[in-house]
C-alpha positions as CSV (number, residue, x, y, z in Angstrom):
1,X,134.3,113.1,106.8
2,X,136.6,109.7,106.7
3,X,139.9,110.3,107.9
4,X,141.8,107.9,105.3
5,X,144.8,107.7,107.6
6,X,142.6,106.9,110.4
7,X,141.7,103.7,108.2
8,X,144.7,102.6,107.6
9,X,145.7,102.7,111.2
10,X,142.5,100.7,111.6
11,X,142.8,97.9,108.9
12,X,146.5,97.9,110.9
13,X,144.8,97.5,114.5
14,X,141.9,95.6,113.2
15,X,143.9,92.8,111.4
16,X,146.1,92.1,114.8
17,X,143.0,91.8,116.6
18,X,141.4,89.4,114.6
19,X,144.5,87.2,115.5
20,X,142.7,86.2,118.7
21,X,143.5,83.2,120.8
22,X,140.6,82.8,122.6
23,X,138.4,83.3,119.7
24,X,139.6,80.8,117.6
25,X,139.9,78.4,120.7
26,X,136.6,78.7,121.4
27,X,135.5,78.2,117.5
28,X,137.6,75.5,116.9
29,X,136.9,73.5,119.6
30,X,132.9,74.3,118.4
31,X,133.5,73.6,114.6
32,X,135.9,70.6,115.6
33,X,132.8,69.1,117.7
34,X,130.1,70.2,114.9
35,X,132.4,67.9,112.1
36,X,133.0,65.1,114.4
37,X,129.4,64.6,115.4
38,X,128.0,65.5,111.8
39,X,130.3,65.2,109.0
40,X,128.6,67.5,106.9
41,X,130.4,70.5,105.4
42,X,126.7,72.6,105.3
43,X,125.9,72.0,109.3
44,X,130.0,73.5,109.6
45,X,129.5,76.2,107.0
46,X,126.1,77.2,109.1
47,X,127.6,76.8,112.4
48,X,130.3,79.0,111.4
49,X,128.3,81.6,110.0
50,X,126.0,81.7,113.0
51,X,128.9,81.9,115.2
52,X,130.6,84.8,113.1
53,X,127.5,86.7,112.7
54,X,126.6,86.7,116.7
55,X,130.7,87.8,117.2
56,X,130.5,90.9,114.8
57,X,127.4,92.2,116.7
58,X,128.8,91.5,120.3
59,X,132.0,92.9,119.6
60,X,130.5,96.1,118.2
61,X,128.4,96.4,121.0
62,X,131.6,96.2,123.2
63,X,133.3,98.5,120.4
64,X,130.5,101.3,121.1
65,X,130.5,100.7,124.7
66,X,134.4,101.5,125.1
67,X,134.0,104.5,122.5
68,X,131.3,105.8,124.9
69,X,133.4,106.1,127.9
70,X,136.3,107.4,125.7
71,X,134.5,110.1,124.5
72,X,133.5,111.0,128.4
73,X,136.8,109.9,129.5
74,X,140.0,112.6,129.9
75,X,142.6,112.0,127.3
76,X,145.1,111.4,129.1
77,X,143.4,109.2,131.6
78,X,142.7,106.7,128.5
79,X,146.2,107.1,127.8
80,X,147.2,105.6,130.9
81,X,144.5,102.7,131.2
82,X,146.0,101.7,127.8
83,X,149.4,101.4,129.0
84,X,148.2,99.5,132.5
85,X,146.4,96.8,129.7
86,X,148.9,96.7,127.5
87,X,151.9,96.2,130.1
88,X,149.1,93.3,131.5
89,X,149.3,91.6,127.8
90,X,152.8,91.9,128.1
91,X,153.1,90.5,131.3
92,X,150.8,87.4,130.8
93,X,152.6,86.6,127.1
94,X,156.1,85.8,129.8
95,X,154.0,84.4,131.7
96,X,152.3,81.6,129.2
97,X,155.9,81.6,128.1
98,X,157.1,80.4,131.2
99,X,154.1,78.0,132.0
100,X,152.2,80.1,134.1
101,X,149.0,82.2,134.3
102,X,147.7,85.3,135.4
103,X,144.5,86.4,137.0
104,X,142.5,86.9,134.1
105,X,144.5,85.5,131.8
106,X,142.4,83.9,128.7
107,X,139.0,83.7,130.1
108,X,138.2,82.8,126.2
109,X,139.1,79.0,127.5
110,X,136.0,78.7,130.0
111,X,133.8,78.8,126.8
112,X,135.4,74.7,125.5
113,X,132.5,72.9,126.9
114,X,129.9,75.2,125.9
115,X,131.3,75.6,122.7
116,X,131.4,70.8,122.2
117,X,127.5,71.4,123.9
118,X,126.8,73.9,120.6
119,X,128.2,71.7,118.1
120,X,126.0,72.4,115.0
121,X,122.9,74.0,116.5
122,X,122.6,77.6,115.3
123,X,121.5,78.9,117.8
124,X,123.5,78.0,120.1
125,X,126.2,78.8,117.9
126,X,125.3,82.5,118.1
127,X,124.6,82.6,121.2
128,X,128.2,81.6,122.0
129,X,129.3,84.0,119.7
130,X,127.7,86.9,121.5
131,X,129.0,85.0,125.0
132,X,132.7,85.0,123.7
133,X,132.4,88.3,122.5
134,X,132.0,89.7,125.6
135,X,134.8,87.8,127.3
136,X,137.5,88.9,124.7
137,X,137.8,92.4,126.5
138,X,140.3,91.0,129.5
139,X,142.1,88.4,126.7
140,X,143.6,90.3,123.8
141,X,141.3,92.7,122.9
142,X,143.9,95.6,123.2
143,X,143.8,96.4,119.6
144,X,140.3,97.6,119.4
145,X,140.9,99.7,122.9
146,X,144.4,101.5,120.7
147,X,142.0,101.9,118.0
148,X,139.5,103.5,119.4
149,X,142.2,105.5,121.6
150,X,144.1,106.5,118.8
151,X,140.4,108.1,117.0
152,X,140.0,110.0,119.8
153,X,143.3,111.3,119.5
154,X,142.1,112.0,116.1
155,X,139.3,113.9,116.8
156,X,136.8,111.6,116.4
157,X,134.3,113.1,119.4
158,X,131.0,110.9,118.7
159,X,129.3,107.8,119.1
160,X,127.9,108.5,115.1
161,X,131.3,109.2,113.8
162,X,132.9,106.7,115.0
163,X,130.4,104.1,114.4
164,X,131.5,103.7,110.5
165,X,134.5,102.9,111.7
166,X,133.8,100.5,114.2
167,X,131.2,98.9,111.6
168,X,134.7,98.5,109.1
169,X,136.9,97.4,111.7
170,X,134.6,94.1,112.7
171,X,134.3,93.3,108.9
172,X,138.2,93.0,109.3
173,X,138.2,91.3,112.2
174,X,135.8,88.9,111.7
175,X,137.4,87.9,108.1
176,X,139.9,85.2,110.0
177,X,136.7,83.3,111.1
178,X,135.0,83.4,107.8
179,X,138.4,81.8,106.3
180,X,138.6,79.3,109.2
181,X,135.0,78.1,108.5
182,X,134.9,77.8,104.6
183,X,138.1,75.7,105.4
184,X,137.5,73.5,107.7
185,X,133.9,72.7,105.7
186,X,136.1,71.9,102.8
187,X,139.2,69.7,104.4
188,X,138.2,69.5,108.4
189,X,141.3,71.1,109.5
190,X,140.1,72.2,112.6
191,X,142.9,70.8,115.0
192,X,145.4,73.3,113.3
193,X,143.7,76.0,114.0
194,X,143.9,74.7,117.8
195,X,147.4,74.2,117.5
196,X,148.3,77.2,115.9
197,X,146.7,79.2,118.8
198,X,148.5,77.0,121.2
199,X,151.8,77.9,119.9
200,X,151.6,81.6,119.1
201,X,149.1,83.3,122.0
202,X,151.7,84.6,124.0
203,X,153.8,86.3,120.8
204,X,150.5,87.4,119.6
205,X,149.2,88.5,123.6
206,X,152.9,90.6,123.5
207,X,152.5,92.2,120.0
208,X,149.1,93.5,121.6
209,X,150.9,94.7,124.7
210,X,153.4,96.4,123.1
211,X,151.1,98.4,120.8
212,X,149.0,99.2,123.3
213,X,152.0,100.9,125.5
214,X,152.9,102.7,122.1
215,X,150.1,104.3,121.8
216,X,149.4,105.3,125.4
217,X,152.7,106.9,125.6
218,X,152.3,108.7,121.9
219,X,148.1,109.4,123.7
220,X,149.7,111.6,127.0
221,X,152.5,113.0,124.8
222,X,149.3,114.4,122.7
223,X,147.7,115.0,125.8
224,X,151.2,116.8,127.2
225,X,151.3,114.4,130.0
226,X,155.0,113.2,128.9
């Protein structure tokens, strides 16, 4: 049976996450390059599909894969790997804020010239897509770890029930990317998506943080750690 409040928590979690700096580095920098060299809304409308599609499958592939060790995992253990990546988020966000970076810190960025050598080839395009999906685990992915977390703590104790969820929360998530795509087909706004990231990662890195410790502290207080 759905847990209704579970979904709200999960549009919640699932709508942070889908604010992701290295995502929408990566695809800007890949639609930006598709537009420059092609100047044809289709070839960006296709690319961005492509790219989208290969995301929401690599990112539920890393959604089942966390699931999997929560459900083997102690609760309370996940309780305290949540805090230790969320007071991480929190620590890099003052870092970027001072001009600095941590070990780890946005390894979405590595993906730029890969992402100008896709420009409007599908293929490629998806295979990026599956590529960055797997790196956004160390850069902001600390919604979809609460998430998951928090349906545990919810007594969600299987792969199969949780899968519905996880299949909702990356229609969510990959929403932002969709909207990105059809716009930047129809007006080639593609450098303010770049500088939007640029300006707000570490508030959004922070927000991440923050909700992660929440909900590792409110995990061991269920577990009767704290």
């Amino acid at each position: 049976m759905i847990n209704t409040r579970l979904i709200g928590q999960l549009v919640g979690y699932a709508a942070l996450d889908s604010i992701n700096p290295c995502t929408f580095y990566v695809y800007a920098v890949l639609l930006l390059a598709t537009s420059i060299r092609y100047k044809s809304p289709r070839k960006i409308v296709a690319t961005a599909l492509s790219f989208t599609l290969a995301v929401y499958i690599g990112y539920l592939v890393v959604g089942l894969g966390i699931a999997f060790s929560a459900l083997i995992l102690p609760l309370w253990l996940l309780g305290l790997v949540a805090i230790v990546f969320g007071a991480y988020n929190v620590a890099e966000a003052i870092a970027e804020k001072k001009g600095r970076r941590l070990p780890l810190a946005r390894p979405g960025g590595k993906l730029a010239s890969p992402a100008t050598r896709a420009a409007g080839s599908v293929v490629a395009a998806a295979l990026l897509g599956l590529l960055a999906s797997f790196t956004l685990l160390p850069c902001s992915s600390g919604p979809l770890l609460a998430f998951i977390v928090a349906a545990r703590a919810s007594g969600v104790g299987s792969l199969a029930a949780i899968l519905p969820y996880l299949l909702v929360y990356n229609v969510v998530f990959v929403s932002p990317l969709l909207a990105i795509g059809l716009s930047i087909a129809a007006a080639y706004r593609a450098r303010r998506v770049q500088e939007f990231v640029a300006r707000y990662a570490p508030e959004l890195s922070l927000v991440a943080g923050l909700l992660l410790i929440a909900i590792g502290v409110y995990v061991l207080h269920e577990a009767r750690i704290v």
